[in-house]
MIVEX-299189 format. One record per residue (C-alpha): residue in three letters; x, y, z. Coordinates in pm, 1 decimal, always signed. Example, Ala and Ser with C-alpha at 12.3 -4.5 7.8 and 13.67 -1.06 7.14 Angstrom:
<site residu="ala" east="+1230.0" north="-450.0" up="+780.0"/>
<site residu="ser" east="+1367.0" north="-106.0" up="+714.0"/>
END
This chain:
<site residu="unk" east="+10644.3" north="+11929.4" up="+9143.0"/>
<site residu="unk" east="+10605.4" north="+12286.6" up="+9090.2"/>
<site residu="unk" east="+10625.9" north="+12567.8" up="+9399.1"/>
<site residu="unk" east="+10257.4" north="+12667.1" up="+9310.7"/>
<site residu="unk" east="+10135.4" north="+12264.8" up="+9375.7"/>
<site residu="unk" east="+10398.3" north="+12253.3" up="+9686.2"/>
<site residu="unk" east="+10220.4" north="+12567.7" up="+9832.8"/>
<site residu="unk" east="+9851.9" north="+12435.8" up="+9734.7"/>
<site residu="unk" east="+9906.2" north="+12100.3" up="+9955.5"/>
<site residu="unk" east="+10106.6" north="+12333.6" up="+10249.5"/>
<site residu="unk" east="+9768.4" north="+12560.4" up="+10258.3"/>
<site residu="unk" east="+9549.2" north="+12268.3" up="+10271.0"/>
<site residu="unk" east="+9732.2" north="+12126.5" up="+10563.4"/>
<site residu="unk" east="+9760.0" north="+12362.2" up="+10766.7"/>
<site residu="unk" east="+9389.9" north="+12473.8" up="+10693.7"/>
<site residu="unk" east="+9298.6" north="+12126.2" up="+10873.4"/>
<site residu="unk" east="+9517.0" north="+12173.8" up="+11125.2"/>
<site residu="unk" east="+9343.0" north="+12529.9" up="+11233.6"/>
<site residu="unk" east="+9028.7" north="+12401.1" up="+11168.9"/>
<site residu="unk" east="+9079.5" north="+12179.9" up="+11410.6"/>
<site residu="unk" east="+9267.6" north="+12352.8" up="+11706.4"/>
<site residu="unk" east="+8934.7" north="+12584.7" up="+11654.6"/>
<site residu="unk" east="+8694.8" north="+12328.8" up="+11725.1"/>
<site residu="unk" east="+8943.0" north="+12198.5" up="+11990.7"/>
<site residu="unk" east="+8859.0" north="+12536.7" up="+12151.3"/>
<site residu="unk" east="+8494.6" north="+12537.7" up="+12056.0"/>
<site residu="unk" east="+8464.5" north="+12191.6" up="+12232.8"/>
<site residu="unk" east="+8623.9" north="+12288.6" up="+12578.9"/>
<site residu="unk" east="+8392.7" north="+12588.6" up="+12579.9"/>
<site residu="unk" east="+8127.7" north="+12360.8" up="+12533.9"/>
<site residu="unk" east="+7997.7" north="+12469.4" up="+12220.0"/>
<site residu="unk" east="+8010.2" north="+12172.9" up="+12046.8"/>
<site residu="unk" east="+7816.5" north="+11832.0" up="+12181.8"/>
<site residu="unk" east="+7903.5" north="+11439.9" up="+12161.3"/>
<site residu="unk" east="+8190.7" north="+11335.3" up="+12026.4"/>
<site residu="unk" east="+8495.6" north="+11530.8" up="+11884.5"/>
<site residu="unk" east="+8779.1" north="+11341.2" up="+11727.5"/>
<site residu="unk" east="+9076.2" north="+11562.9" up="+11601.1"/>
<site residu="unk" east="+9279.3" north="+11497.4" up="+11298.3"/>
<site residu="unk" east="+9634.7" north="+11704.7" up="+11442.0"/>
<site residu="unk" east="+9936.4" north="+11480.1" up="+11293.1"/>
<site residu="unk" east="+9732.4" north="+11306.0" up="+11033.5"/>
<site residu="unk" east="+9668.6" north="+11606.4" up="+10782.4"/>
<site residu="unk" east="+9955.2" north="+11439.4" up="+10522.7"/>
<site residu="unk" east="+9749.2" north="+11162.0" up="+10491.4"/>
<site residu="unk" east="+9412.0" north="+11331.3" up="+10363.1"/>
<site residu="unk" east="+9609.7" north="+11568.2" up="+10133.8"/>
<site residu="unk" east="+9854.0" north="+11405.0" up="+9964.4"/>
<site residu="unk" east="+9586.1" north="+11101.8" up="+9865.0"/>
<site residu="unk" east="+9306.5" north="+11368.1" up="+9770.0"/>
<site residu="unk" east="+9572.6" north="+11549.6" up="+9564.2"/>
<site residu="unk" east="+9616.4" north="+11219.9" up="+9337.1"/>
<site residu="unk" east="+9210.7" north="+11229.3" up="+9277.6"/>
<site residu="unk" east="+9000.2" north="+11394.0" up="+9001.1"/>
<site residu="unk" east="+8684.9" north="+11497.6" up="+9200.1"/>
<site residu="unk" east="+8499.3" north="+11527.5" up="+8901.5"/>
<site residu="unk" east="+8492.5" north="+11211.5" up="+8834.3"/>
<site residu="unk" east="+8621.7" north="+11008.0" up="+9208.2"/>
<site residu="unk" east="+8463.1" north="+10958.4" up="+9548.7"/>
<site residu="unk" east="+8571.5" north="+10950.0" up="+9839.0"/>
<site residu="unk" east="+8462.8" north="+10773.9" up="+10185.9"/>
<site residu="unk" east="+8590.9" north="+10794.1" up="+10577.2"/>
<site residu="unk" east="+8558.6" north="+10710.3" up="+10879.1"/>
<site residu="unk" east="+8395.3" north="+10961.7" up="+11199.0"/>
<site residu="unk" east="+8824.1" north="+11133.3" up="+11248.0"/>
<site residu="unk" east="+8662.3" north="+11297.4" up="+10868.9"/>
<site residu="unk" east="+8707.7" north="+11705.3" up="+10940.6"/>
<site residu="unk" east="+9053.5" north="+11672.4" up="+10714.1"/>
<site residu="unk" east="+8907.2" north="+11423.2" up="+10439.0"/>
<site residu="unk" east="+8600.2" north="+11683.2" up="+10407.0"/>
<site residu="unk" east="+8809.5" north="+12005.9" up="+10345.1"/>
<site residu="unk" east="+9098.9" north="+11801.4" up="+10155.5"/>
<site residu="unk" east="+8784.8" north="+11736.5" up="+9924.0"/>
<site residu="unk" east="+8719.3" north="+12118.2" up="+9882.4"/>
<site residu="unk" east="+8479.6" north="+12175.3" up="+10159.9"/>
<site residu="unk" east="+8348.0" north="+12453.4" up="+10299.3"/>
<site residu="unk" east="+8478.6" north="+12585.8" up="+10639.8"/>
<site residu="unk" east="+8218.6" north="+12723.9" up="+10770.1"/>
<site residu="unk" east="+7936.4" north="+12468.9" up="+10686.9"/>
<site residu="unk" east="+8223.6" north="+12285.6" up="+10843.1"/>
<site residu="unk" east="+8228.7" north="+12489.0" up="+11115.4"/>
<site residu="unk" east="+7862.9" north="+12510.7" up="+11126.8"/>
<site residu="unk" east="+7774.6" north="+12112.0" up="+11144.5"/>
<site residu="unk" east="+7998.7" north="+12099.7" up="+11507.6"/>
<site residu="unk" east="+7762.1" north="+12365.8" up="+11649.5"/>
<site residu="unk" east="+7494.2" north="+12204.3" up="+11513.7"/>
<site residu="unk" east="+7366.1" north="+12510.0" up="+11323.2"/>
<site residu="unk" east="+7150.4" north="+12466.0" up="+10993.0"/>
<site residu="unk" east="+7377.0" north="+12568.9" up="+10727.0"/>
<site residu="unk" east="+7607.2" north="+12294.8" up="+10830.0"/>
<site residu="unk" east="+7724.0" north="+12025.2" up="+10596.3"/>
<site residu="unk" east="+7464.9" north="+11752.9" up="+10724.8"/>
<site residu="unk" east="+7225.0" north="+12055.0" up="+10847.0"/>
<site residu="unk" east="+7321.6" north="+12009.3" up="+11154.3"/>
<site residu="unk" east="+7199.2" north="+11663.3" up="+11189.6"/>
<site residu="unk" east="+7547.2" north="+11496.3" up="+11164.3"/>
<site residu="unk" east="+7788.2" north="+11653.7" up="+11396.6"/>
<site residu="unk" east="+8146.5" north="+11558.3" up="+11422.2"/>
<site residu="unk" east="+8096.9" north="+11189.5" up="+11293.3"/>
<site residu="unk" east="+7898.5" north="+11259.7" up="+10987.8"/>
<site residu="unk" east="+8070.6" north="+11498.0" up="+10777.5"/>
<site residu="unk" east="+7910.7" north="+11518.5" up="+10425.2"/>
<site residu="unk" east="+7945.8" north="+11704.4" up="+10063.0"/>
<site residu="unk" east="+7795.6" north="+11551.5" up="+9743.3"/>
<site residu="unk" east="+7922.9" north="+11808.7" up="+9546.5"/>
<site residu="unk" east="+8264.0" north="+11735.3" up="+9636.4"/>
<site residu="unk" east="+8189.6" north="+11409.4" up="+9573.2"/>
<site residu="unk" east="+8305.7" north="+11294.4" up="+9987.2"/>
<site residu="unk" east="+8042.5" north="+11105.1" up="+10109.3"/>
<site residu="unk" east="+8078.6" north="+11060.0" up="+10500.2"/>
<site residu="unk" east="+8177.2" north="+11056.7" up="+10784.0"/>
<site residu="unk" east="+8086.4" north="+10707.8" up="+10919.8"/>
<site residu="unk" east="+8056.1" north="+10597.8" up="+11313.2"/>
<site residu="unk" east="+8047.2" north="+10232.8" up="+11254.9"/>
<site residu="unk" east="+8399.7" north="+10122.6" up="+11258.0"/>
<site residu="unk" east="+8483.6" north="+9921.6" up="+10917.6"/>
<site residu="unk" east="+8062.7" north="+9951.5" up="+10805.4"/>
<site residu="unk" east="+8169.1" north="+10164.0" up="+10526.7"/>
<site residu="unk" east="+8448.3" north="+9960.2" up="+10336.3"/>
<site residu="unk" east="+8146.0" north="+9763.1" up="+10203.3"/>
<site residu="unk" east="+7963.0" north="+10092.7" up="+10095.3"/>
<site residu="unk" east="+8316.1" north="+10181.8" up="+9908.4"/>
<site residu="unk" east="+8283.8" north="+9820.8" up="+9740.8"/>
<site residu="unk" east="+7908.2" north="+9904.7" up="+9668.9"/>
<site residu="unk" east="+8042.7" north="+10288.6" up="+9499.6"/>
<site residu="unk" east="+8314.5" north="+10143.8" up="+9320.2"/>
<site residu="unk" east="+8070.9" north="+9867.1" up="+9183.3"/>
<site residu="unk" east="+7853.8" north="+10152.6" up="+9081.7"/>
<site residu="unk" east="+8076.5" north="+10293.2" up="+8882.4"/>
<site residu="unk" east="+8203.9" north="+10024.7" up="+8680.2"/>
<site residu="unk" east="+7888.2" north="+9926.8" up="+8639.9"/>
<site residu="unk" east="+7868.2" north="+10234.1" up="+8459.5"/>
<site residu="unk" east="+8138.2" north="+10202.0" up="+8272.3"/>
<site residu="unk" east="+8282.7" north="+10506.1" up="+8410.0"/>
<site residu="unk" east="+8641.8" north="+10539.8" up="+8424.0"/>
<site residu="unk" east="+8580.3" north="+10648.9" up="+8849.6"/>
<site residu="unk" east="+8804.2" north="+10561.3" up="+9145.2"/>
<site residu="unk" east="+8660.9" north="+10513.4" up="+9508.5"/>
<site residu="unk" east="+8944.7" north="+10615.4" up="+9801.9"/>
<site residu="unk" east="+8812.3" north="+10444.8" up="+10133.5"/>
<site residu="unk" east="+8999.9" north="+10570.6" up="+10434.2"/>
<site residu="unk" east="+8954.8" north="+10336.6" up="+10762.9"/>
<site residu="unk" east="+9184.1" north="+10332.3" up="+11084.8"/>
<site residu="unk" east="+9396.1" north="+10034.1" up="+11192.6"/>
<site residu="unk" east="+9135.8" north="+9954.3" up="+11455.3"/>
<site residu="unk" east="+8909.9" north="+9839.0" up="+11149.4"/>
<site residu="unk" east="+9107.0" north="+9579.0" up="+11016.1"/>
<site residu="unk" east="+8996.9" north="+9322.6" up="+11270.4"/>
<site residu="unk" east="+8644.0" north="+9391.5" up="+11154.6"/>
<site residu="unk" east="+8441.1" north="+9144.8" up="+10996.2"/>
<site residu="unk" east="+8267.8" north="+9382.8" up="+10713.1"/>
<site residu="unk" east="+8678.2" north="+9518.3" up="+10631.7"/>
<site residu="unk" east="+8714.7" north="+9185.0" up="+10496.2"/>
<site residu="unk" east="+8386.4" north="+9163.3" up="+10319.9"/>
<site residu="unk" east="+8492.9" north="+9427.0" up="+10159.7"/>
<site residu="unk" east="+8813.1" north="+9376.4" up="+10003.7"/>
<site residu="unk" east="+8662.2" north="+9033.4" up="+9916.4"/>
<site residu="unk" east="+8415.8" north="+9125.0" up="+9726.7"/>
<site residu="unk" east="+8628.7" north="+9438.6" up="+9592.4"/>
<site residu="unk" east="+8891.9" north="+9157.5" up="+9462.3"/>
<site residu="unk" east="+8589.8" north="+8891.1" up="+9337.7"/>
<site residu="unk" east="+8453.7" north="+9182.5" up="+9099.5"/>
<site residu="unk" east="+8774.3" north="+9368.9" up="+9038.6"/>
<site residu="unk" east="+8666.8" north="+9695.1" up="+9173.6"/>
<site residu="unk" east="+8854.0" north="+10013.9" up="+9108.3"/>
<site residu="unk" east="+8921.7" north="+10121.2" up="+9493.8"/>
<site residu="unk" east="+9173.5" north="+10232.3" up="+9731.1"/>
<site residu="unk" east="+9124.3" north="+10163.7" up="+10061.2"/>
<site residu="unk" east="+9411.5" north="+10342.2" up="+10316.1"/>
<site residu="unk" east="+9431.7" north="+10230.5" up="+10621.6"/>
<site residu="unk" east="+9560.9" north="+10512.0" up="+10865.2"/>
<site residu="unk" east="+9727.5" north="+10355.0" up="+11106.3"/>
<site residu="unk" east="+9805.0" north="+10595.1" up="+11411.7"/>
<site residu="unk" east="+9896.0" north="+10250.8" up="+11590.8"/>
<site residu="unk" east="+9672.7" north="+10315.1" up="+11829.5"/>
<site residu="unk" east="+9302.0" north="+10239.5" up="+11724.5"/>
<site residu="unk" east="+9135.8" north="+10351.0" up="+12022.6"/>
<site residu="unk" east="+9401.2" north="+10352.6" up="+12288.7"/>
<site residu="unk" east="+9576.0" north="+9983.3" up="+12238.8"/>
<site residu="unk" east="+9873.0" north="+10018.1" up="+12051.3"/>
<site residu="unk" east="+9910.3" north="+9759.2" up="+11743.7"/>
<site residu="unk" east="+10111.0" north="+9473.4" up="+11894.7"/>
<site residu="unk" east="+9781.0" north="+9381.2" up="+12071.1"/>
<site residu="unk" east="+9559.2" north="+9429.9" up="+11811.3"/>
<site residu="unk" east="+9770.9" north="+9267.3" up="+11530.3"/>
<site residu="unk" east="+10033.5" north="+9010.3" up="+11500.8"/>
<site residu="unk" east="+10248.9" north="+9206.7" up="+11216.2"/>
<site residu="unk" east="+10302.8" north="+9566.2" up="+11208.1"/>
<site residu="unk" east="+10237.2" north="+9599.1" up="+10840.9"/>
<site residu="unk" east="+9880.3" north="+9586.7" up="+10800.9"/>
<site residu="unk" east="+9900.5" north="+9568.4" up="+10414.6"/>
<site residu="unk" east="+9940.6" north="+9240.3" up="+10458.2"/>
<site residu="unk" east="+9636.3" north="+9105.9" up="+10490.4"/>
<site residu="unk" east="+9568.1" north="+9241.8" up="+10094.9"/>
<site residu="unk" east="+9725.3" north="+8869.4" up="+10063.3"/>
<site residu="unk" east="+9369.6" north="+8705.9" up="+10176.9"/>
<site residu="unk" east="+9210.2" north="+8802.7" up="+9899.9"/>
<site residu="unk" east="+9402.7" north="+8893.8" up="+9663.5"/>
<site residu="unk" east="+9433.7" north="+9225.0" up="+9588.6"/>
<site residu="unk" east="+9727.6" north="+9501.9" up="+9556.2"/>
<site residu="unk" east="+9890.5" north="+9631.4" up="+9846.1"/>
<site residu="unk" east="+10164.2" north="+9935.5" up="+9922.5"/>
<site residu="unk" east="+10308.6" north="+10050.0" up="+10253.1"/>
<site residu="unk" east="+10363.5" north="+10483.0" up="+10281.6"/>
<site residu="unk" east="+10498.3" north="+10749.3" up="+10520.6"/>
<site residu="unk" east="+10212.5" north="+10919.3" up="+10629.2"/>
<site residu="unk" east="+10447.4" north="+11217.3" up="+10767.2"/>
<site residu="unk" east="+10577.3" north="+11255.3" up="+10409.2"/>
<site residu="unk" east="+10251.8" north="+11430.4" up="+10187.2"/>
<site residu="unk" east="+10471.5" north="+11373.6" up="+9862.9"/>
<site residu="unk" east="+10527.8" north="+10998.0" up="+9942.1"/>
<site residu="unk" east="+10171.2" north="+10955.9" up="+9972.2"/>
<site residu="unk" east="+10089.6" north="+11143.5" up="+9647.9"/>
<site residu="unk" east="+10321.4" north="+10922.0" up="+9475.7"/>
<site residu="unk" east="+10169.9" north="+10586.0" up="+9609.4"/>
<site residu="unk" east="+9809.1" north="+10680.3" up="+9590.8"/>
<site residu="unk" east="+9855.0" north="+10830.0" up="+9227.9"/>
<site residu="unk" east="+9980.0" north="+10490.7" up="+9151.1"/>
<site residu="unk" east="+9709.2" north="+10276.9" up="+9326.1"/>
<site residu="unk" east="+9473.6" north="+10522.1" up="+9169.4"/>
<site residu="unk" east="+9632.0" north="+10446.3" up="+8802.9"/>
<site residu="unk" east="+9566.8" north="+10106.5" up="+8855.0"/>
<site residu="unk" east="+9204.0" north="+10135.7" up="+9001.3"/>
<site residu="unk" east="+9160.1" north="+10323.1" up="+8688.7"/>
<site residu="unk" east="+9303.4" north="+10152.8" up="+8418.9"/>
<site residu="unk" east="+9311.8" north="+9796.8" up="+8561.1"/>
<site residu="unk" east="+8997.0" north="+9797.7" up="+8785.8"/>
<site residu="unk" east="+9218.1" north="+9619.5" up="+9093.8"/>
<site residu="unk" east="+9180.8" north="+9721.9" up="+9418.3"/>
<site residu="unk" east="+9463.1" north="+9802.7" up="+9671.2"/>
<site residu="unk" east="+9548.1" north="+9823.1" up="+10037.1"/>
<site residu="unk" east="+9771.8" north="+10056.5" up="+10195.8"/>
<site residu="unk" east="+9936.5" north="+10058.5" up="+10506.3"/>
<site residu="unk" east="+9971.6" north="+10494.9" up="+10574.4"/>
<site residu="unk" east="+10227.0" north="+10488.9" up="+10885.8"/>
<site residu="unk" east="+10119.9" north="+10813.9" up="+11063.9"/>
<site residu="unk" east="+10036.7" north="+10926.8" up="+11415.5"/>
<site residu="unk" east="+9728.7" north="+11177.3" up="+11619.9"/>
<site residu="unk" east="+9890.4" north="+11423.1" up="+11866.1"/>
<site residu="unk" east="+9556.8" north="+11452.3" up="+12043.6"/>
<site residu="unk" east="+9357.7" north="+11132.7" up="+12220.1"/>
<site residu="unk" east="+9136.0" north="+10918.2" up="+12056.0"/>
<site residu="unk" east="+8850.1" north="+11170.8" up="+12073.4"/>
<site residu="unk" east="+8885.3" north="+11502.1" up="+12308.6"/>
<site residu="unk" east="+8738.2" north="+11288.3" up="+12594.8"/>
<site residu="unk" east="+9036.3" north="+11112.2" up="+12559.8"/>
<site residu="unk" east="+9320.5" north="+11201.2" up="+12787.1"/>
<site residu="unk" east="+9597.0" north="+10948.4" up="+12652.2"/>
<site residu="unk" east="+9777.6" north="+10844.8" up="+12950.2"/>
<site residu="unk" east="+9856.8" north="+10513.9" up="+12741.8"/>
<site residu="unk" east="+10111.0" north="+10689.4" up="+12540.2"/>
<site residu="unk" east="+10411.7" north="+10921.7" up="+12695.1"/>
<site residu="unk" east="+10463.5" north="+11253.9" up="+12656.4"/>
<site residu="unk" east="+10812.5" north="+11154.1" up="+12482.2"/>
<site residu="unk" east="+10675.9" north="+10937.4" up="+12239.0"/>
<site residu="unk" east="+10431.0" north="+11284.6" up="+12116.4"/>
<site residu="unk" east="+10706.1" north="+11483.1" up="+12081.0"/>
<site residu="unk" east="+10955.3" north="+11258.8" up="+11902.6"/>
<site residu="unk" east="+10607.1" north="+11214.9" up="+11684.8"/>
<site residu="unk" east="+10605.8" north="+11583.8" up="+11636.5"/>
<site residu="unk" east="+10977.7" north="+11584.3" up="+11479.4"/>
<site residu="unk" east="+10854.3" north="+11458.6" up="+11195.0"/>
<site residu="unk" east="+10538.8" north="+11699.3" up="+11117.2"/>
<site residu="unk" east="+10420.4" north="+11648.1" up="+10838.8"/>
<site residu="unk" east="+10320.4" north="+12022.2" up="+10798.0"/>
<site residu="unk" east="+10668.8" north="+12167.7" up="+10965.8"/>
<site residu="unk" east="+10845.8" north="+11972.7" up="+10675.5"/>
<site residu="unk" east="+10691.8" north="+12156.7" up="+10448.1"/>
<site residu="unk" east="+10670.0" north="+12515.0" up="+10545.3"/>
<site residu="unk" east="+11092.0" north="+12395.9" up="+10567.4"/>
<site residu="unk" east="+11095.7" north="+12287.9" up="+10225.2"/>
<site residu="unk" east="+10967.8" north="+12578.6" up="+10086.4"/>
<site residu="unk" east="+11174.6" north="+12817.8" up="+10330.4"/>
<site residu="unk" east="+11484.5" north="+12654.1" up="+10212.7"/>
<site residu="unk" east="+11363.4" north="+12706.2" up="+9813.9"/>
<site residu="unk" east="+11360.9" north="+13094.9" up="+9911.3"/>
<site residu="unk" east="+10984.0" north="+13106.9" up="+9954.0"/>
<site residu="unk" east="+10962.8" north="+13274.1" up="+10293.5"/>
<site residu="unk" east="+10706.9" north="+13515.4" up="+10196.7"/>
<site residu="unk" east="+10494.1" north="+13266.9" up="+10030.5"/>
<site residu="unk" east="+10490.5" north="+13083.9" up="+10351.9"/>
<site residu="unk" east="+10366.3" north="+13363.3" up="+10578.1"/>
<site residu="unk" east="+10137.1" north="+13479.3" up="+10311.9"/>
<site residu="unk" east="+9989.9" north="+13159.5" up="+10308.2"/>
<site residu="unk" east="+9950.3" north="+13123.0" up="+10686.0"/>
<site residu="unk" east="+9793.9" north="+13482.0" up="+10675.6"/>
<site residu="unk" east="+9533.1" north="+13401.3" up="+10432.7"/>
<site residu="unk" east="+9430.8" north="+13041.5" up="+10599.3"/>
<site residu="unk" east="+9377.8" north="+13218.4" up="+10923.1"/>
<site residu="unk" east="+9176.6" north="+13484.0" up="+10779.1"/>
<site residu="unk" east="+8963.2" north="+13187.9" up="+10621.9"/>
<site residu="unk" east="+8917.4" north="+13031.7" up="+10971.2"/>
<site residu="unk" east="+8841.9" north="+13357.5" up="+11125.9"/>
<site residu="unk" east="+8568.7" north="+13443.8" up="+10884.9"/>
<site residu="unk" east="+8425.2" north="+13136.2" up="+10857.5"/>
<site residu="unk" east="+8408.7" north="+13021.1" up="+11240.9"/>
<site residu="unk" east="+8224.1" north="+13361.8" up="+11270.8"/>
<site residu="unk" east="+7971.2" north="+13309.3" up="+10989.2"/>
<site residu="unk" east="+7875.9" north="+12967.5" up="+11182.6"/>
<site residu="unk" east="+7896.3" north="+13073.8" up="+11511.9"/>
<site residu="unk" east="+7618.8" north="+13324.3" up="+11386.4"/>
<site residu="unk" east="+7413.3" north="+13087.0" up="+11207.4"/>
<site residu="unk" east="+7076.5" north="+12965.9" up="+11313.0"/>
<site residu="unk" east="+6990.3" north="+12638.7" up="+11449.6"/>
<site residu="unk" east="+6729.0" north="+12401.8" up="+11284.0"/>
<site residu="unk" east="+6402.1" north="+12510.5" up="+11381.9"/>
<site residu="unk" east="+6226.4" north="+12254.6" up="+11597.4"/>
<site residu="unk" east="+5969.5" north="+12168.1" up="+11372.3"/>
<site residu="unk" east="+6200.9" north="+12053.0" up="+11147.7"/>
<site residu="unk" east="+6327.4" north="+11776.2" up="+11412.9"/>
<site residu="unk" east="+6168.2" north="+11478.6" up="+11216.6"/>
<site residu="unk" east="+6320.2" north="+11633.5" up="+10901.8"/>
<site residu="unk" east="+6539.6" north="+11360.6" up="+10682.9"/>
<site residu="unk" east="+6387.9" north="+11111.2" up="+10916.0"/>
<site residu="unk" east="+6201.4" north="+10939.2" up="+10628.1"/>
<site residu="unk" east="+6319.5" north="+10974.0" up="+10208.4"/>
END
């Protein structure tokens, strides 16, 4: 891989993880409402499977922890930005919030609350475009808390029945909510349960953003060429709680920090140190905070919908 590519998926990550330490900030000064779940620790994992994607031509699909899938996908900051204040020019107009992250153009399509609902909209995408007879991939992201649910397994079922050509990562921060795997799951490879159905299955270092290039550009290869789904097990970890009204007293502070040896976004501002690329490296942070600067202001002074527009979208 090329210094210019290594550098492209360094600026990405650390562009998620300022975006969120803003809204972090945004949150506790009660700017932003509901819920607010952070992505800190998991930015490898949106990155290096996005990378592996042709947007032109794939789709992509999360759950509500979505602020990293969104701008891995090429989204705008501040309608980013915007959507947590509720402001108009946000992604969803506002009407979304945290949860319900959106671009069409990108080709991401949500941002979804109800845990494991959307693996069977993925299966419903991906049968769209076979149906087609386009050459598309579908990349469904879900956390380890939805493997339990029934419509997961609906999902990959039908995905293997038709031979669909999706992806579905499962980012397991081994914590769902706040109960840790072992009583949630009796293995701690979750991949395994690709055996039910059949289909393909892979187990990654979500820490490492090259590993899970490598395995997603594979899955994705086969989606493509061989219209089989797979399942992949992304070993990663959140710094923060489940959501920022979460204060994590189920986990120590010891098990964070040996967590935090293994950033996934430290590695790789080391990497490229180590290549001689200092100056790329602070040039890079300068420009992504400039980004978040500029863009946090342009939504902070955007407009909110006007209230006659409350029943808006309501209806198609």
């Amino acid at each position: 891989m090329d210094i210019e590519e290594i550098a492209r998926l360094y600026e990405q990550m650390l562009t998620i993880r300022r975006f969120e330490e803003e809204s972090a900030r945004l949150y506790t000064e009660r700017k932003i409402g509901g819920f607010l779940h952070l992505y800190i620790g998991q930015e490898a994992v949106a990155v290096g499977a996005i990378s592996a994607l042709d947007l032109k031509k794939d789709y992509v699909i999360s759950a509500y922890r979505c602020h990293g899938h969104y701008i891995a996908c090429g989204g705008n900051l501040a309608a980013g930005f915007a959507e947590l204040l509720g402001k108009d020019t946000g992604c969803a107009r506002g009407r979304g919030g945290s949860m319900h992250f959106f671009d069409v153009q990108n080709h991401y399509y949500g941002g979804w609350a109800i845990v494991g609902a959307h693996v069977p909209v993925a299966a419903g995408m991906a049968f769209a475009l076979k149906y087609k007879k386009t050459d598309g991939v579908v990349v469904c992201f879900i956390g380890d808390g939805a493997v339990n649910i029934g419509p997961f397994h609906e999902g990959l079922s039908l995905a293997a029945l038709w031979k669909l050509p999706l992806v579905v990562l499962i980012e397991n921060n081994y914590y769902s909510m706040g109960t840790p795997l072992h009583k949630t799951a009796p293995v701690e490879d979750l991949s395994i349960r690709a055996l039910g159905y059949p289909v393909a299955r892979d187990t990654v270092d979500g820490f490492d953003v090259f590993e899970v290039r490598a395995v997603v550009s594979k899955a994705v290869e086969r989606a493509r060429e061989k219209k089989q789904t797979t399942l992949i097990d992304v070993k990663c970890y959140r710094y923060r709680g489940h959501s920022m009204a979460d204060p994590g007293t189920y986990r120590t502070r010891e098990e964070i920090e040996e967590a935090k040896k293994k950033d996934c976004i430290a590695s790789v501002e080391n990497k490229l140190v180590s290549l001689g690329h200092h100056n790329l490296v602070k040039k890079i942070q300068e420009e992504v905070e400039q980004k978040i600067q500029k863009s946090l202001k342009e939504a902070e002074e955007a407009p909110f919908p006007k209230p006659e527009t409350v029943a808006d979208f309501v209806y198609v």
